[in-house]
VOGUFI-876179 format. One record per residue (C-alpha): residue number from 1; x, y, z; residue in three letters. Coordinates in Angstrom, 3 decimals, decimal comma. Each point is the difference from the previous one (the first is absolute). Layout:
BEGIN
+-----+----------+----------+----------+--------+
! num !       c1 !       c2 !       c3 ! residu !
+-----+----------+----------+----------+--------+
! NUM !        X !        Y !        Z !    ala !
...
+-----+----------+----------+----------+--------+
This chain:
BEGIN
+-----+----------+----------+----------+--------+
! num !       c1 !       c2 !       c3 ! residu !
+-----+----------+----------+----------+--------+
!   1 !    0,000 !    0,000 !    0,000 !    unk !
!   2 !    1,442 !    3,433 !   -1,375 !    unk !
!   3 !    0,453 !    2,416 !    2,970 !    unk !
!   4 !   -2,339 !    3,308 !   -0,162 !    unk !
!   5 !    2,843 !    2,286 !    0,987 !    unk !
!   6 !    1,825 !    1,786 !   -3,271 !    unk !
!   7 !    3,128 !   -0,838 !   -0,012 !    unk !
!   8 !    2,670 !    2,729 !   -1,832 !    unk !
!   9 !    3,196 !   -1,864 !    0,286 !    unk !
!  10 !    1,174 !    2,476 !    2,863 !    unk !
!  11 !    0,894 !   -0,390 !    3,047 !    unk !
!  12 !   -0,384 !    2,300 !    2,738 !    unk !
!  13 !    3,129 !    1,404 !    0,737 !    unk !
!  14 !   -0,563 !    2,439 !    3,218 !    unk !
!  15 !   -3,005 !   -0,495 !    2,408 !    unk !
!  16 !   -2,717 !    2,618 !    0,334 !    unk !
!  17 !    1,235 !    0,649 !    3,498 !    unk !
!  18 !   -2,779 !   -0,862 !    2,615 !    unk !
!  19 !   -1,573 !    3,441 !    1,813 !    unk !
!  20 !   -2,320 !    0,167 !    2,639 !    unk !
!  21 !   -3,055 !    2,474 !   -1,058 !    unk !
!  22 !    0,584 !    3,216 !    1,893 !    unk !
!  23 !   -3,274 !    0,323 !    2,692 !    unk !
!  24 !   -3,045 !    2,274 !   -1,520 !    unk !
!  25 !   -0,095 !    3,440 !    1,762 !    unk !
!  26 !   -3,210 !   -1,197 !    1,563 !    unk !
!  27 !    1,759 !   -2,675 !    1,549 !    unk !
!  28 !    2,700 !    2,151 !    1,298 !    unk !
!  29 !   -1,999 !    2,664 !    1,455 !    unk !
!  30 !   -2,551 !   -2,624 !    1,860 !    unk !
!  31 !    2,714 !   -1,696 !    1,220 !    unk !
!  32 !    1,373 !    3,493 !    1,693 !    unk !
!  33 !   -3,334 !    1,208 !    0,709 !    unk !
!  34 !   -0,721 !   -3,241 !    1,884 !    unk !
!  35 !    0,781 !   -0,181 !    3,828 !    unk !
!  36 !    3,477 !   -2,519 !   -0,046 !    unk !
!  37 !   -1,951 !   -2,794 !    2,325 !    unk !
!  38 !   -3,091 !    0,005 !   -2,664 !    unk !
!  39 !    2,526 !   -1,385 !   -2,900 !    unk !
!  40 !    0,129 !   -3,294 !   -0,230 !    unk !
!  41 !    3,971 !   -1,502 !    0,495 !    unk !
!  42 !    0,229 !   -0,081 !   -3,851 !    unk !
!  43 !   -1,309 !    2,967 !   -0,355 !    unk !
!  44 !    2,619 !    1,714 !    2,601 !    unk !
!  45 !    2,752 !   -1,707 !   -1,766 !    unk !
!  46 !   -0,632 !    1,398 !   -3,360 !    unk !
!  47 !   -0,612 !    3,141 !    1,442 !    unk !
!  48 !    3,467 !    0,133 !    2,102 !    unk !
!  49 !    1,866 !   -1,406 !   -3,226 !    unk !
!  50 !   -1,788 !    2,802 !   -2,275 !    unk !
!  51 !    0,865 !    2,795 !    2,767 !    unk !
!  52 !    3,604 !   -1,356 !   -0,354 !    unk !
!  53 !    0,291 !    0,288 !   -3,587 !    unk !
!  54 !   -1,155 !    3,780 !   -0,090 !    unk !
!  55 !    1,601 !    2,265 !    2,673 !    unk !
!  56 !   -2,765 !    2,941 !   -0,914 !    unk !
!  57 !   -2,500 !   -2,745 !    0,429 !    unk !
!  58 !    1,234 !   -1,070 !    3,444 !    unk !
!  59 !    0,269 !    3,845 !    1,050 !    unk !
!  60 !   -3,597 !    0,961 !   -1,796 !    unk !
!  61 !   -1,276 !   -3,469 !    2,249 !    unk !
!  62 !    1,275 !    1,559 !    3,318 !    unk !
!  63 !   -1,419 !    3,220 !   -0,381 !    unk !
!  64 !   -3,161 !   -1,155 !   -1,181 !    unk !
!  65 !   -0,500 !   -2,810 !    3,208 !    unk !
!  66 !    1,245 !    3,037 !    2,250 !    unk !
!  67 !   -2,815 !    2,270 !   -0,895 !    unk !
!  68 !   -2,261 !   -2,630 !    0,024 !    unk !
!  69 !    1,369 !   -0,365 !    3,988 !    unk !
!  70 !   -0,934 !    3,498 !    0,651 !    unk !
!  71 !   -3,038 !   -0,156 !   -1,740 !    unk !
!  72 !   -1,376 !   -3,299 !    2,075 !    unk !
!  73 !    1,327 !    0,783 !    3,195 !    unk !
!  74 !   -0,309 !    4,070 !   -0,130 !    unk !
!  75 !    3,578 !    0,854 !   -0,067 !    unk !
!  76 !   -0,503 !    3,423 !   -1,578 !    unk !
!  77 !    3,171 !    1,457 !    2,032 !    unk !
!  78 !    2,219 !   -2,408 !   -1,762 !    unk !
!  79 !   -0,966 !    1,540 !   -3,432 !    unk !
!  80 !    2,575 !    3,014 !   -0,063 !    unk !
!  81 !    2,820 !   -2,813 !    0,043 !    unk !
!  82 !   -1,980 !   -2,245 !   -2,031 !    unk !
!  83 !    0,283 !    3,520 !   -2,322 !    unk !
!  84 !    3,519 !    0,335 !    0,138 !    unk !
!  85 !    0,953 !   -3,867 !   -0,347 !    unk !
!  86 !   -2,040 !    0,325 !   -3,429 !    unk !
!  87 !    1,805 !    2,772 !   -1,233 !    unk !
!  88 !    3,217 !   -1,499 !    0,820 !    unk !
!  89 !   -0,726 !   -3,033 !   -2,598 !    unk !
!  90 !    0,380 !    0,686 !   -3,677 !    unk !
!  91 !   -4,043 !   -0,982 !   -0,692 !    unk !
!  92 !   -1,542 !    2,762 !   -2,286 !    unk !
!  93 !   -3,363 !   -1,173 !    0,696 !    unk !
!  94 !   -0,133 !    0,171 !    3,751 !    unk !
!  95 !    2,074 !    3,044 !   -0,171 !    unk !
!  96 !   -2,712 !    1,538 !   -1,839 !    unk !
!  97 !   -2,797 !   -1,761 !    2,647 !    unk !
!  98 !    2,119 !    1,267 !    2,744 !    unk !
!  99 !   -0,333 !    3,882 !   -0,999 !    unk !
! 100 !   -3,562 !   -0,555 !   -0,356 !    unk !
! 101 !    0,116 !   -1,008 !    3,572 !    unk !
! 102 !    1,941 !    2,935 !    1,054 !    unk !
! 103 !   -2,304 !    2,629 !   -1,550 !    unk !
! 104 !   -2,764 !   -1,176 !    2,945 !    unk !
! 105 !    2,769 !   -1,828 !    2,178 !    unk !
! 106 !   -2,356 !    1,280 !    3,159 !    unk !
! 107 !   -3,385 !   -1,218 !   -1,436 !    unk !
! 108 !    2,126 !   -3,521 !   -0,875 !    unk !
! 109 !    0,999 !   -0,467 !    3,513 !    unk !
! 110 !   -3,438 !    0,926 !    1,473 !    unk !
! 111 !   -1,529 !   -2,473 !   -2,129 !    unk !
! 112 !    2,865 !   -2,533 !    0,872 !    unk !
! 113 !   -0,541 !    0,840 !    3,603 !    unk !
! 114 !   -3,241 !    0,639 !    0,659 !    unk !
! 115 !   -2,761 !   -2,381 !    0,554 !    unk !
! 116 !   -2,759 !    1,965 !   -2,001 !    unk !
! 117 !   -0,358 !    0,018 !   -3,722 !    unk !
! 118 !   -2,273 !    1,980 !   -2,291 !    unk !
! 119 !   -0,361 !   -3,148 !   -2,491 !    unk !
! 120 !   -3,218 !   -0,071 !    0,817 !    unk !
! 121 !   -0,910 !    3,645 !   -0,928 !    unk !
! 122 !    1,871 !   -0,345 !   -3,296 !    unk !
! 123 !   -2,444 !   -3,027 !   -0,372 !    unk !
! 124 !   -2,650 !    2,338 !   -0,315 !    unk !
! 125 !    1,467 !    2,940 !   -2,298 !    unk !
! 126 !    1,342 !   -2,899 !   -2,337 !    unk !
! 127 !   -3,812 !   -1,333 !   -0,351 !    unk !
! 128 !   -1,337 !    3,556 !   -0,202 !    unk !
! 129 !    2,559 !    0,437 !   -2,497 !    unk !
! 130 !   -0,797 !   -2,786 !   -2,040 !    unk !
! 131 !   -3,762 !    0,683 !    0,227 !    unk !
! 132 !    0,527 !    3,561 !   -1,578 !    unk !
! 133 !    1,935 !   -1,086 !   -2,508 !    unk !
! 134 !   -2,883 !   -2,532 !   -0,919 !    unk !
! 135 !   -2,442 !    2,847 !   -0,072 !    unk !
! 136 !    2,583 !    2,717 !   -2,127 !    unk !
! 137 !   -2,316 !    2,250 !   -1,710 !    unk !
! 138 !   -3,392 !   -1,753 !    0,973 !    unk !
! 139 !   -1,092 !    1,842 !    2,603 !    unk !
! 140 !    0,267 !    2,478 !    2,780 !    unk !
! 141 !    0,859 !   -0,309 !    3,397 !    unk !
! 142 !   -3,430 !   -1,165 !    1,259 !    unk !
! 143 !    0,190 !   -3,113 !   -1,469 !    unk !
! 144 !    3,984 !   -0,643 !    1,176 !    unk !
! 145 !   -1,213 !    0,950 !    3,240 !    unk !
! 146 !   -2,878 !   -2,406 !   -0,119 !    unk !
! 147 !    2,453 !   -2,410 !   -1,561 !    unk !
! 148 !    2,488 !    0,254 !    2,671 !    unk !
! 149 !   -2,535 !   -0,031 !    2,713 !    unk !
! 150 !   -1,505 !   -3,333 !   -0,957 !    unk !
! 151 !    3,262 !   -1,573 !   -0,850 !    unk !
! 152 !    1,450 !   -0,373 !    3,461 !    unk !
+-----+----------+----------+----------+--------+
């Protein structure tokens, strides 16, 4: 029986060489968003060997699980050195996150502090938002008042 392969008459000389797929960026960032004990042992060994590979990776990891510390545990008075050890890494992107921060660095740290949150007020101007966009040019302000009133 004639083999189904095509056959050229050459032979491979050099070996593709075997690479491991590089993780999608989904994967990465889960796996740094993810509290360390929630990964499963695989999952922390891929993610230590990928944080190896990529210094700015390992550095953009620490920052990121350190603000996530001060944002679980209300650490706002740790953010002006959480500030400075950003700044002192060469990462554009946080550098850029970090000045954001700065321009309402005492409304950060209140809201990293404190135990109140206005979430649920910006709730409520989000849905009236949405609801007077749905009614743009339809009608006056009785009927987003009405609107708003029995939407609640």
């Amino acid at each position: 029986m004639a083999s189904s392969a095509p056959t050229s008459g050459k032979k491979r000389t050099s070996p593709h060489p075997v690479t491991a797929r590089p993780p999608e960026p989904r994967v990465v960032t889960r796996r740094i968003l993810s509290r360390p004990e929630t990964l499963t042992e695989l999952e922390q060994l891929r993610l230590k060997a990928m944080l190896a590979e990529c210094p700015e990776l390992a550095a953009l990891a620490g920052h990121v699980r350190s603000f996530a510390r001060m944002l679980t545990e209300r650490q706002g008075e740790r953010l002006p050195q959480w500030l400075d050890a950003v700044r002192q890494d060469d990462l554009p992107s946080l550098h850029s996150l970090a000045a954001g921060i700065d321009r309402n660095r005492d409304a950060v740290i209140a809201g990293l502090t404190l135990p109140w949150s206005s979430g649920v007020v910006q709730g409520h101007v989000n849905r009236i938002k949405m609801l007077k966009r749905q009614m743009f040019g339809r009608a006056g302000f009785d009927l987003l008042r009405k609107r708003v009133l029995l939407y609640t």
